[in-house]
C-alpha positions as CSV (number, residue, x, y, z in Angstrom):
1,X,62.0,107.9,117.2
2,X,65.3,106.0,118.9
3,X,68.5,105.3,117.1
4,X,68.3,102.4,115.1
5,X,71.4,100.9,116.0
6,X,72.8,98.6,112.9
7,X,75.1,95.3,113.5
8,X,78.0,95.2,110.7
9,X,75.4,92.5,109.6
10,X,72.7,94.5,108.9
11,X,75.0,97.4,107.6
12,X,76.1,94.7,104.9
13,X,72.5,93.5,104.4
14,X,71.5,97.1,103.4
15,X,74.6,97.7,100.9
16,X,73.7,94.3,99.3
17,X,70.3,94.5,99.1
18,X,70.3,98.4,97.7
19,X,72.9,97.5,95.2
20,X,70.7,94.2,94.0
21,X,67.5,96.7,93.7
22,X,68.4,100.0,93.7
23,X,65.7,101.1,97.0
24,X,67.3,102.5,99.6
25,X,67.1,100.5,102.6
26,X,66.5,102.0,106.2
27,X,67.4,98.9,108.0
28,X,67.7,95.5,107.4
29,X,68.0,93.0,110.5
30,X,68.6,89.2,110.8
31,X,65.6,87.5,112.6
32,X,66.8,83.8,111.9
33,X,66.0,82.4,108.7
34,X,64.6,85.5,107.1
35,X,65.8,88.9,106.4
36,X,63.3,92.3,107.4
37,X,64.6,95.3,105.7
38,X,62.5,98.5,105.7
39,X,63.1,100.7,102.5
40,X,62.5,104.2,102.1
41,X,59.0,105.7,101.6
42,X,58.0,105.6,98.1
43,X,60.9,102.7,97.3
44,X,58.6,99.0,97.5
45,X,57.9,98.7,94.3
46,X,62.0,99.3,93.5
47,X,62.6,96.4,96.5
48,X,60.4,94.0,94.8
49,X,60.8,94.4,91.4
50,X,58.9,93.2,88.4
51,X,57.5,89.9,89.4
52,X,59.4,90.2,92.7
53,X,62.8,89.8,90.5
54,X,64.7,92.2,92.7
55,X,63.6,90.4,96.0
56,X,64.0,86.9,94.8
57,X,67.7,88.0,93.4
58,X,68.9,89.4,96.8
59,X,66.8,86.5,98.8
60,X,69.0,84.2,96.5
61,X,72.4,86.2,96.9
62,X,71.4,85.7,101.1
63,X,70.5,82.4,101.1
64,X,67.2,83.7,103.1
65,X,63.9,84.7,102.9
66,X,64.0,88.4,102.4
67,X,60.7,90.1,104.1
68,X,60.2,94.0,102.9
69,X,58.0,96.9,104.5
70,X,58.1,100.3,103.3
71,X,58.7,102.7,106.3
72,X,56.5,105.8,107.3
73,X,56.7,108.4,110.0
74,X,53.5,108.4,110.8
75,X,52.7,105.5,112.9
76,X,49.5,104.2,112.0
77,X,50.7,103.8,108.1
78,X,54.2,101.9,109.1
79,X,52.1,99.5,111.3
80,X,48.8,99.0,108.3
81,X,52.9,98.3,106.4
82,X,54.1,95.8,108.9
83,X,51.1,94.2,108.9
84,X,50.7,92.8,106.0
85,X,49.3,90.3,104.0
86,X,47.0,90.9,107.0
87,X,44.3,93.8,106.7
88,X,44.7,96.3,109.7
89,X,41.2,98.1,110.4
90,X,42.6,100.3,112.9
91,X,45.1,101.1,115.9
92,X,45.1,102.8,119.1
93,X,48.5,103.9,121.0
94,X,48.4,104.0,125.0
95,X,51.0,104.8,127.5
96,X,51.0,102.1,130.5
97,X,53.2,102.9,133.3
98,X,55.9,104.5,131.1
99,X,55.5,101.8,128.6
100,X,53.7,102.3,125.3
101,X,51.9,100.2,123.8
102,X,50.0,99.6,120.5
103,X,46.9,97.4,119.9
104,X,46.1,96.4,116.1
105,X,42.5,95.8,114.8
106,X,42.5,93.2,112.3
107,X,39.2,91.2,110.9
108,X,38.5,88.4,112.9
109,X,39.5,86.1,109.8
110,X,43.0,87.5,109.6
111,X,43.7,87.0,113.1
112,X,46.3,83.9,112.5
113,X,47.5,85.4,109.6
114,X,48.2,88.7,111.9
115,X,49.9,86.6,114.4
116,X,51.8,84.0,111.9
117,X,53.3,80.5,112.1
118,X,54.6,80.4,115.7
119,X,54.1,84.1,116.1
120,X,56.9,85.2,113.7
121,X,54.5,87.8,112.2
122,X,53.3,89.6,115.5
123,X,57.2,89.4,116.5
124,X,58.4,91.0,113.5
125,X,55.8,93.9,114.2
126,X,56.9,94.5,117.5
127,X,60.4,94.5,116.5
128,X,60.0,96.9,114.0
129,X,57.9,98.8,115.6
130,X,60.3,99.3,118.4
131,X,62.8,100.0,116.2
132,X,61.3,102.6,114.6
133,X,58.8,104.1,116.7
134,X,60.0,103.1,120.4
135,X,57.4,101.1,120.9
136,X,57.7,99.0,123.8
137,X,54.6,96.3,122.8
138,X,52.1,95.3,120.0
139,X,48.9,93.6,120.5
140,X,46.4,92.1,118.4
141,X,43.1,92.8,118.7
Protein backbone atom coordinates (compact mmCIF):
# COMPACT_ATOMS: atom_id res chain seq x y z
CA UNK A 1 0.00 0.00 0.00
CA UNK A 2 1.43 3.81 -0.88
CA UNK A 3 1.34 6.67 1.49
CA UNK A 4 -1.74 8.26 1.64
CA UNK A 5 -0.74 11.71 1.52
CA UNK A 6 -3.48 14.09 3.41
CA UNK A 7 -4.04 17.93 2.35
CA UNK A 8 -4.59 20.15 5.66
CA UNK A 9 -8.08 19.74 4.22
CA UNK A 10 -8.59 16.36 4.54
CA UNK A 11 -6.46 16.29 7.88
CA UNK A 12 -9.41 18.74 9.20
CA UNK A 13 -12.13 16.62 7.59
CA UNK A 14 -10.93 13.61 9.66
CA UNK A 15 -10.57 15.55 13.14
CA UNK A 16 -14.18 16.92 12.40
CA UNK A 17 -15.77 14.07 11.34
CA UNK A 18 -14.17 11.57 14.24
CA UNK A 19 -15.14 14.09 16.80
CA UNK A 20 -18.95 14.39 15.29
CA UNK A 21 -19.03 10.29 15.44
CA UNK A 22 -16.52 8.91 17.28
CA UNK A 23 -15.08 6.35 14.14
CA UNK A 24 -11.79 6.76 13.39
CA UNK A 25 -11.30 8.00 10.07
CA UNK A 26 -8.43 6.70 7.70
CA UNK A 27 -8.83 9.49 5.15
CA UNK A 28 -11.23 11.80 4.23
CA UNK A 29 -10.75 13.65 0.74
CA UNK A 30 -12.68 16.54 -1.05
CA UNK A 31 -14.02 15.30 -4.45
CA UNK A 32 -16.25 18.51 -5.13
CA UNK A 33 -19.49 18.63 -3.60
CA UNK A 34 -19.10 15.55 -1.53
CA UNK A 35 -16.90 14.30 1.11
CA UNK A 36 -15.23 10.33 0.90
CA UNK A 37 -13.84 9.37 4.12
CA UNK A 38 -12.78 5.73 4.75
CA UNK A 39 -13.09 4.76 8.54
CA UNK A 40 -11.46 2.10 10.25
CA UNK A 41 -12.48 -1.59 9.95
CA UNK A 42 -15.12 -2.45 12.18
CA UNK A 43 -16.14 1.59 12.67
CA UNK A 44 -19.35 2.04 9.82
CA UNK A 45 -21.89 1.54 11.97
CA UNK A 46 -20.12 4.37 14.52
CA UNK A 47 -19.79 6.74 11.10
CA UNK A 48 -23.33 6.42 10.37
CA UNK A 49 -25.03 6.41 13.41
CA UNK A 50 -28.59 5.49 14.41
CA UNK A 51 -30.66 6.53 11.50
CA UNK A 52 -27.54 7.94 9.79
CA UNK A 53 -27.58 10.82 12.74
CA UNK A 54 -23.83 10.87 12.90
CA UNK A 55 -23.43 11.24 9.01
CA UNK A 56 -26.14 13.62 8.49
CA UNK A 57 -24.66 15.84 11.64
CA UNK A 58 -21.08 16.03 10.17
CA UNK A 59 -22.65 16.25 6.40
CA UNK A 60 -24.51 19.38 7.97
CA UNK A 61 -21.37 20.74 10.01
CA UNK A 62 -19.61 20.48 6.10
CA UNK A 63 -22.11 21.85 4.16
CA UNK A 64 -21.50 18.54 1.85
CA UNK A 65 -22.60 15.24 1.12
CA UNK A 66 -20.47 13.06 3.26
CA UNK A 67 -19.92 9.44 1.36
CA UNK A 68 -18.42 6.64 3.97
CA UNK A 69 -16.63 3.21 3.11
CA UNK A 70 -15.15 1.12 5.71
CA UNK A 71 -11.53 0.19 4.78
CA UNK A 72 -9.98 -3.42 4.47
CA UNK A 73 -6.60 -4.74 3.71
CA UNK A 74 -7.60 -7.22 1.67
CA UNK A 75 -8.44 -5.98 -1.59
CA UNK A 76 -11.37 -7.68 -2.86
CA UNK A 77 -13.49 -6.68 0.49
CA UNK A 78 -12.36 -2.68 0.29
CA UNK A 79 -13.55 -2.81 -3.43
CA UNK A 80 -17.24 -5.21 -2.61
CA UNK A 81 -16.95 -1.65 0.21
CA UNK A 82 -16.45 0.97 -2.39
CA UNK A 83 -18.82 -0.37 -4.34
CA UNK A 84 -21.69 0.04 -2.95
CA UNK A 85 -25.18 0.42 -3.11
CA UNK A 86 -24.04 -1.61 -6.14
CA UNK A 87 -23.61 -5.56 -5.59
CA UNK A 88 -20.05 -6.62 -6.65
CA UNK A 89 -20.09 -10.46 -7.83
CA UNK A 90 -16.45 -10.65 -8.17
CA UNK A 91 -12.92 -9.09 -9.08
CA UNK A 92 -9.85 -10.04 -10.85
CA UNK A 93 -6.42 -7.91 -10.38
CA UNK A 94 -3.92 -7.87 -13.53
CA UNK A 95 -0.66 -6.24 -14.11
CA UNK A 96 -0.50 -4.51 -17.70
CA UNK A 97 2.73 -3.16 -18.56
CA UNK A 98 3.63 -2.09 -15.03
CA UNK A 99 0.20 -0.88 -14.47
CA UNK A 100 -2.31 -2.71 -12.36
CA UNK A 101 -5.41 -2.90 -12.96
CA UNK A 102 -8.74 -4.14 -11.36
CA UNK A 103 -11.91 -5.25 -13.27
CA UNK A 104 -15.34 -5.41 -11.03
CA UNK A 105 -18.17 -7.93 -11.82
CA UNK A 106 -21.32 -6.33 -11.05
CA UNK A 107 -25.06 -7.77 -12.32
CA UNK A 108 -25.87 -6.43 -15.44
CA UNK A 109 -28.81 -4.45 -13.60
CA UNK A 110 -26.36 -2.52 -11.41
CA UNK A 111 -24.19 -1.54 -14.03
CA UNK A 112 -25.37 2.37 -14.04
CA UNK A 113 -25.68 2.31 -10.50
CA UNK A 114 -21.84 0.89 -10.53
CA UNK A 115 -20.77 3.66 -12.78
CA UNK A 116 -23.11 6.57 -11.18
CA UNK A 117 -24.47 9.95 -12.41
CA UNK A 118 -21.72 11.21 -14.77
CA UNK A 119 -19.29 8.54 -13.50
CA UNK A 120 -18.85 9.88 -9.95
CA UNK A 121 -19.24 6.41 -8.57
CA UNK A 122 -16.66 4.49 -10.81
CA UNK A 123 -14.28 7.68 -10.06
CA UNK A 124 -14.60 7.56 -6.51
CA UNK A 125 -13.50 3.69 -6.75
CA UNK A 126 -10.62 4.30 -8.66
CA UNK A 127 -9.55 7.01 -6.40
CA UNK A 128 -9.83 5.16 -3.49
CA UNK A 129 -8.60 2.34 -4.75
CA UNK A 130 -5.40 4.07 -5.70
CA UNK A 131 -5.20 5.53 -2.65
CA UNK A 132 -5.23 2.64 -0.75
CA UNK A 133 -4.23 -0.16 -2.73
CA UNK A 134 -1.92 1.54 -5.55
CA UNK A 135 -4.13 0.78 -7.98
CA UNK A 136 -3.49 2.47 -11.10
CA UNK A 137 -7.28 1.68 -12.89
CA UNK A 138 -10.79 0.20 -12.11
CA UNK A 139 -13.07 -1.26 -14.70
CA UNK A 140 -16.49 -2.39 -14.71
CA UNK A 141 -17.34 -5.43 -16.02
Amino acid sequence: MGEIRLTTEGIRYIALFESLTGAVARDCVDDGDRILCVVQNGDMGLAIGRDGEHVKRASKSVGKHIEVVEYSDDLATFMKNVTQPANMVGIESVVRGGRRIVYVDVPADQKGLAIGKDGRNIEKMRLLAHRHHDVDDVIIR
